[in-house]
N, C-alpha and C positions, 0 to 999 in steps of 0.2 A: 504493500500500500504506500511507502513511503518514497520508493522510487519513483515511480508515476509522480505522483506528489513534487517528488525535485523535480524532474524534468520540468514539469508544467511551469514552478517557478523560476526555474532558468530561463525557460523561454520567452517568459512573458518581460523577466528582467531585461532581455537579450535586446529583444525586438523595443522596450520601451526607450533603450538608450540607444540604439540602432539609429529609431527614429526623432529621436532629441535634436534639435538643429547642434545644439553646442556637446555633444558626443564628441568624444577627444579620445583617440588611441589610450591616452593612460587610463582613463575610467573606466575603459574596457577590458584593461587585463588586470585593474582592483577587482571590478565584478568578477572574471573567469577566477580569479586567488578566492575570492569569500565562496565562490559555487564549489571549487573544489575543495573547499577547510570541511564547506556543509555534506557534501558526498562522504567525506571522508569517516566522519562523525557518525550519518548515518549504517552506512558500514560498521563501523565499530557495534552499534543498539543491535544491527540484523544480527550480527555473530553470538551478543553478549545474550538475546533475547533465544538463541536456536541453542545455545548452549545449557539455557535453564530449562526449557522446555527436554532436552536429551536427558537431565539428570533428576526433572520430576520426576516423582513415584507413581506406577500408571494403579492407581488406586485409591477412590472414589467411596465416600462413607455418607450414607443416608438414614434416618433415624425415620425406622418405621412399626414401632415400637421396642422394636432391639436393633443391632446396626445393621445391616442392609448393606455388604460388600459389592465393589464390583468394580473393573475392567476400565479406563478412560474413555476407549472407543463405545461403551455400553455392554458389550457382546459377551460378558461373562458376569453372574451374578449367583451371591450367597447369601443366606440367611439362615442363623438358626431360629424354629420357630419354637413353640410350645403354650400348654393350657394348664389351667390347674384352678377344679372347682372343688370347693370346699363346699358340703353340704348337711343340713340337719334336717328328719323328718319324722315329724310324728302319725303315726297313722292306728285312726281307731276302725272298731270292725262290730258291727251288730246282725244281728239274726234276725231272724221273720218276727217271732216273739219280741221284738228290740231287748235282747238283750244283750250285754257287749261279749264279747269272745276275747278273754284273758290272754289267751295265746296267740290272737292273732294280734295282738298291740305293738305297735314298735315304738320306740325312742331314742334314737340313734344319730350318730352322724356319721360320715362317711366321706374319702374323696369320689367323686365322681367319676373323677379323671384327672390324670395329671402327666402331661403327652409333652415329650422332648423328639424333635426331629429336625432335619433341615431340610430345605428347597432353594433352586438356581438355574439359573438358565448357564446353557454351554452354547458357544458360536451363537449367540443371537435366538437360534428357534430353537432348539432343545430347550424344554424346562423338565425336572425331575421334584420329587419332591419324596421324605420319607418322614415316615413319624409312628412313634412307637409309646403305647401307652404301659403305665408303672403300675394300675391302681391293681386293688386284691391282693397282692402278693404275688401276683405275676407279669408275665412282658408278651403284649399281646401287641400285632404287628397291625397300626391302620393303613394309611394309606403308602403304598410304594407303587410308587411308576414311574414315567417317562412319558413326556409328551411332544408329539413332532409337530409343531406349530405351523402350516404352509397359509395361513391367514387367504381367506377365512376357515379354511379348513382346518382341521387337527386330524392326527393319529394318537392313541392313547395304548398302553401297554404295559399292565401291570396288575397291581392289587388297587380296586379302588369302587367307588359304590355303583351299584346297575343305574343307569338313567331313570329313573322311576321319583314319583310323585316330590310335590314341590317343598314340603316339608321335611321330606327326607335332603334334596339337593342341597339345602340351606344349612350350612356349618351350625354345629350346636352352640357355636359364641355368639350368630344371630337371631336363634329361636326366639318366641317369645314366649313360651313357659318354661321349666326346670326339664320337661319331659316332651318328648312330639307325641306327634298324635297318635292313640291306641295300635291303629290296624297297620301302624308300619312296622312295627316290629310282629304285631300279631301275625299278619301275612310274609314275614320274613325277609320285607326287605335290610340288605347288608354288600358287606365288602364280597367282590369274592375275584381273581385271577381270572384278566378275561384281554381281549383287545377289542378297541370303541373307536370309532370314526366320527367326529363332532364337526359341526357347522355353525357360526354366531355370525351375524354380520344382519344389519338393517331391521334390528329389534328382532330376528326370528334365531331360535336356536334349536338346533336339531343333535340328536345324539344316540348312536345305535351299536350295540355290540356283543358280541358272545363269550362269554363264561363258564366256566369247570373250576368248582373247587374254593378254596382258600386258603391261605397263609398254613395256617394248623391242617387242614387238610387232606392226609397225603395218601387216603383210600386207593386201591386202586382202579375200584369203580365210583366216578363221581358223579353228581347228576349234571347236568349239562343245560343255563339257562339263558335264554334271548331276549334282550331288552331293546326299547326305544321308547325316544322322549320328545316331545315338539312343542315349544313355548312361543309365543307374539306375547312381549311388552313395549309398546310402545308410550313414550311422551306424548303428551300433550301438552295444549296450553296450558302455561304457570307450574304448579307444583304435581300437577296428574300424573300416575303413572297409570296402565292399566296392564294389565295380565292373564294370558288364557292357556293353557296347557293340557297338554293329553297323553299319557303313557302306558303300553302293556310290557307282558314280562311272563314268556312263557318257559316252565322248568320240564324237564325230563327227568323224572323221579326215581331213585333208586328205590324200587319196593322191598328191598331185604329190611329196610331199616325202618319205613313206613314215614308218615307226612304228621307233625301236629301243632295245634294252632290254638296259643292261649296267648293271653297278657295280664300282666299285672294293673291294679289301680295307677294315679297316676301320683306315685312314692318308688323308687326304685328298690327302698328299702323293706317295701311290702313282706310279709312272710308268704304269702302267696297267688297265685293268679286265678282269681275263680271265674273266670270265663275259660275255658280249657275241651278243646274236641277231645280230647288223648289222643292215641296213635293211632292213622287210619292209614289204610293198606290203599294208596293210591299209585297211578303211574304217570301222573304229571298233573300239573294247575296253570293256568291262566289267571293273569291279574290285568285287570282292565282299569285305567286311573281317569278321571279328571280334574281339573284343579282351575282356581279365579282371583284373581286379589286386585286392591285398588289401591293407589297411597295418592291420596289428598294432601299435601303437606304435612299437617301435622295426627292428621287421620286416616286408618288404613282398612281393611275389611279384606278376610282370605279365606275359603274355602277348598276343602278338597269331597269328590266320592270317589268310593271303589269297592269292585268288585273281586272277590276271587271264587273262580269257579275250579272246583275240582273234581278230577277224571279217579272215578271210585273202580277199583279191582273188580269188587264183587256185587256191584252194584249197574245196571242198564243207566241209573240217574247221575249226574253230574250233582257233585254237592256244592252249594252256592251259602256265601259266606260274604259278609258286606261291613262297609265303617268307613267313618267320614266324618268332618269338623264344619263349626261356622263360626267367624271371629273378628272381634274388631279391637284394634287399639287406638290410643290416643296419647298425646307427647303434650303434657299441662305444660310445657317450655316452648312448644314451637317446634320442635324438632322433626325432622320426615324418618322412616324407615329408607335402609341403603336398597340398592335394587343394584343387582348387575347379570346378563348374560342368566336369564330365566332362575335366578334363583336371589334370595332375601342377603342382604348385605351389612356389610357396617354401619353404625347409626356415627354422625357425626355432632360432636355436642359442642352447643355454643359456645356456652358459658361454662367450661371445665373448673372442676372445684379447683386444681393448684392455681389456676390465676384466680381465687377468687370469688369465681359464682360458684351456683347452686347446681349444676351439672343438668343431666338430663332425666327428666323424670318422666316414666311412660306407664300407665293401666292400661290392661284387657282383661277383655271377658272372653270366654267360649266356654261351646257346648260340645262335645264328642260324644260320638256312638257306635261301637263295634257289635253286629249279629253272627253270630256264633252258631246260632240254630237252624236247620233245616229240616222241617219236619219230615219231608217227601224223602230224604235220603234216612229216616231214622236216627238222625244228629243233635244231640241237645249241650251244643257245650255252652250255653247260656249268652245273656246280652249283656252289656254295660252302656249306660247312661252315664252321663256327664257332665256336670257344670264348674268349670274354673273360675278363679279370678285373679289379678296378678298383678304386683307394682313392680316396677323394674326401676333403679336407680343406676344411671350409667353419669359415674363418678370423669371421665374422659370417655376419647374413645377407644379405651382398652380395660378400661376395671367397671366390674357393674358388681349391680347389689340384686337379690331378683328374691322376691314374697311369693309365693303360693298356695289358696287354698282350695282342695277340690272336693265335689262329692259327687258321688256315684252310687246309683243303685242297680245294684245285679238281679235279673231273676231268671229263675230258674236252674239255680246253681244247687247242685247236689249235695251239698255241705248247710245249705240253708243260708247261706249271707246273701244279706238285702241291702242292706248299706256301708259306705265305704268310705269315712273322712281322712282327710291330710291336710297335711301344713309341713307346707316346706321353705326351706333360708336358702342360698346360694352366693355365696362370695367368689365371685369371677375375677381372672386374672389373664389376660394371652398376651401373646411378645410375637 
């Protein structure tokens, strides 16, 4: 840049005493002496400036809850990540009779989870990511893969969750209760070894791929499942988002070991799941998802249904098993829900408590209900009803505080429980 730069004011010196009527031989060879002192100079800055730039460090620190390595040119990048929920829950249990069931009370706390991994991009499009969770007493592998980013496309290739419903897509640091909703885990959606070919571009995202197995897994017969996922969120005007989605997930079932579908209240620390089919001897299920949400600024509203139909051994009947949510929050601060690429995101707070303010402060409500029952197949593994309600305290956008209280009435459950209260704490922390 600075050469140009001289030239131009050589030239324009050149020509201005050029054309001066009283231009005199010697004013012209002071101007060539001062253009050549400034050449000179300059040269010196180009060498002094290529020489500090040779002996930077090609390495780049961002602070994205923890540091955030990477590369000068961008093309390489690390992070260590990790979570760690601290959790208290009490859960009481009544009978038909209302009366309470001594042994089924809890009072406990527990970590949730508490997950050390890292993730990075290599050459630009590769990203990988691993993370490995501590809680129980043991070391349980979540997500491990590699992604080949060809924008808009991806390749995915690893351990990591089936495209399935929206609740489930959405990392547990952005949920909005301590628990997701009943029928994901009822229905079995989870991690398992698979490769997924994704698409995001112009508010649509598509996601489809085949799976055998998991981490712990190392049968030598496994069942074999096919997913896909397809969302439209578009913006609108001001603060609108909207959102529609559609997902199935069909498994190829190992009948040695047989298929079963229960869940627990919504306490993880439940003593047990009284919604429960037991073992049934099937040779594969189809899961049929929909899903909606809206975020209005500081008001959001999200739904999901689904179906799981299941192919029975001994039975001409498909057995058909159903649950789904309806929900709305609100941010008393102002605040929106994050939305990114078909699934619920970071919330970002205004006014974070270390500067100061009051952070971000969010309630909701919902309703969940898993059926469990199929009369026509002879299946009674009972219903759950569901009403939550929940304060969410998000201290920054990386620590939050999260309330829950839920009740649930089960019928039809062979043990006799009818209802099912909780109260749950959550001290959240992610890096």
């Amino acid at each position: 840049m600075r050469k140009p730069l001289l030239g131009l004011l050589a030239a324009t010196a050149l020509c201005t005493v050029a054309f001066t009527p009283a231009a005199s031989a010697q004013s012209l060879d002071e101007l060539k002496a001062q253009i050549d002192a400034l050449s000179k100079k300059v040269s010196e800055l180009e060498k002094k400036e290529a020489a500090t730039a040779k002996n930077a460090p090609d390495l780049k620190v961002k602070w994205k809850g923890a540091p955030e390595l990477s590369s000068a040119d961008g093309k390489f990048k690390m992070k260590i990540r990790g979570r760690i929920f601290t959790d208290y829950s009490s859960v009481s249990v009544k009978n038909a009779a209302g009366t309470s069931l001594a042994d089924q009370k809890r009072d406990a706390t527990e970590f949730r989870t508490a997950r050390l991994g890292v993730e990075g991009v290599l050459f630009s499009d590769v990203k990988y990511k691993f993370e490995t969770d501590l809680t129980g007493g043991e070391t349980e592998i979540k997500d491990a893969y590699f992604q080949w980013n060809l924008k808009p496309v991806s390749i995915t290739v690893g351990q990591f969750k089936t495209p399935n419903s929206l609740e489930e897509q959405t990392s547990s640091r952005y949920i909005t209760f301590m628990e997701r909703a009943a029928f994901t885990d009822a229905f079995g959606l989870a991690r398992q070894i698979g490769i997924a070919v994704g698409y995001a571009e112009n508010d649509i995202t598509f996601n489809a791929g085949l799976f055998q197995g998991d981490f712990e897994n190392t049968d030598h017969q496994q069942d074999r499942t096919y997913a896909a996922r397809v969302t439209y969120g578009p913006k609108l005007d001001g603060d609108i988002r909207l959102h529609v989605g559609a997902s199935v997930r069909y498994r190829e079932l190992d009948t040695a070991g047989g298929e079963r579908y229960r869940q627990r209240p919504f306490a993880h620390l439940a003593v047990s799941r009284y919604v429960d089919t037991h073992t049934l001897d099937a040779t594969s299920d189809t899961l049929y998802g929909l899903e909606a949400a809206g975020i209005m600024g500081p008001f959001s509203l999200q739904g999901e249904y689904a179906v799981q139909s299941v192919n029975l051994t001994d039975s001409s009947n498909n057995a058909k098993f159903s649950g789904g949510y309806a929900s709305a929050t609100y941010f008393i601060t102002g605040e929106s829900r994050g939305y990114k690429n078909g699934a619920m995101d970071r919330v970002k707070v205004k006014n974070p408590v270390f500067e100061g303010g009051m952070g971000a402060w969010e309630v909701a409500v919902r309703y969940d209900t898993l059926e469990l029952n199929d009369a026509a197949a002879d299946i009674l593994g009972g219903k759950q009803n569901t009403m939550l309600l929940g304060v969410n305290w998000h201290l920054n956008n990386y620590v939050r505080m999260m309330a829950d209280y839920s009740h649930s009435n089960v019928t039809k459950d062979p043990v006799g429980v009818t209802d099912v209260d909780t109260f749950g704490l959550r001290f959240q922390v992610d890096w």
